[in-house]
N, C-alpha and C positions, 0 to 999 in steps of 0.2 A: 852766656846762658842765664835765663830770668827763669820764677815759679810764678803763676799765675794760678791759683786758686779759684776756680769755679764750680757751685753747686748745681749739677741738672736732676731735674725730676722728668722721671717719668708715669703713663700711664698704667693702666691695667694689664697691656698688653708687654710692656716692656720699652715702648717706644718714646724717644723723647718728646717732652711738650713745647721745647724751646731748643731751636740749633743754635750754639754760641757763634757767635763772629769770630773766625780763626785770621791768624794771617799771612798775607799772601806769601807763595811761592818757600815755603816753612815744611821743616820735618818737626815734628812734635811725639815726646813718647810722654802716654799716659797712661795713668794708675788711676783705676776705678776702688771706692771705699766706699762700701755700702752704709749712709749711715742708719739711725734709727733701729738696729739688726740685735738684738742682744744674741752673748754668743750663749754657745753653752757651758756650765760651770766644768771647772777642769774635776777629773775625776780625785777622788782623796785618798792618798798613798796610804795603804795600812803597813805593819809590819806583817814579818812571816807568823806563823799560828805557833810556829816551831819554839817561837822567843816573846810571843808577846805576853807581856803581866809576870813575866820572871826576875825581870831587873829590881837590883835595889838600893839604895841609896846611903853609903855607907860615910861618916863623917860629913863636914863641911864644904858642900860644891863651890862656893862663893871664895873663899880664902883662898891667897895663889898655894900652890903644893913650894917653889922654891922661895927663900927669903932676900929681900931685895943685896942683901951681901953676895949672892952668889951671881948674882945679874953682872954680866960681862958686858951687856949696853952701857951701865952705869959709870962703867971707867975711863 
């Protein structure tokens, strides 16, 4: 099994303007990708109403919480 990349255009109607040269006596499975198509943006996850603008941010997020002595990788 080979991939063969070919771009067809078609008209106004949907029809193609150019039939590829396939070949012979061949089973062929094809995937149509529309290009040119922009999709649509994905929609933007909010939080619930319930919890949003209540967090807060208490000490250092950046610093680990355990000190490299207690790291059991390290052994």
């Amino acid at each position: 099994m080979h991939a063969e990349k070919i771009i067809l255009e078609t008209d106004q109607q949907g029809n193609l303007l150019q039939i590829p040269k396939l070949p012979p006596n061949a089973q062929l499975e094809v995937i149509f990708l529309v290009l040119n198509q922009s999709l649509p943006a994905p929609k933007r996850r909010k939080p619930s109403s319930l919890i949003a603008g209540k967090g807060k941010i208490i000490g250092d997020i950046v610093a680990p919480v355990a000190t490299e002595g207690e790291w059991d990788a390290l052994n």
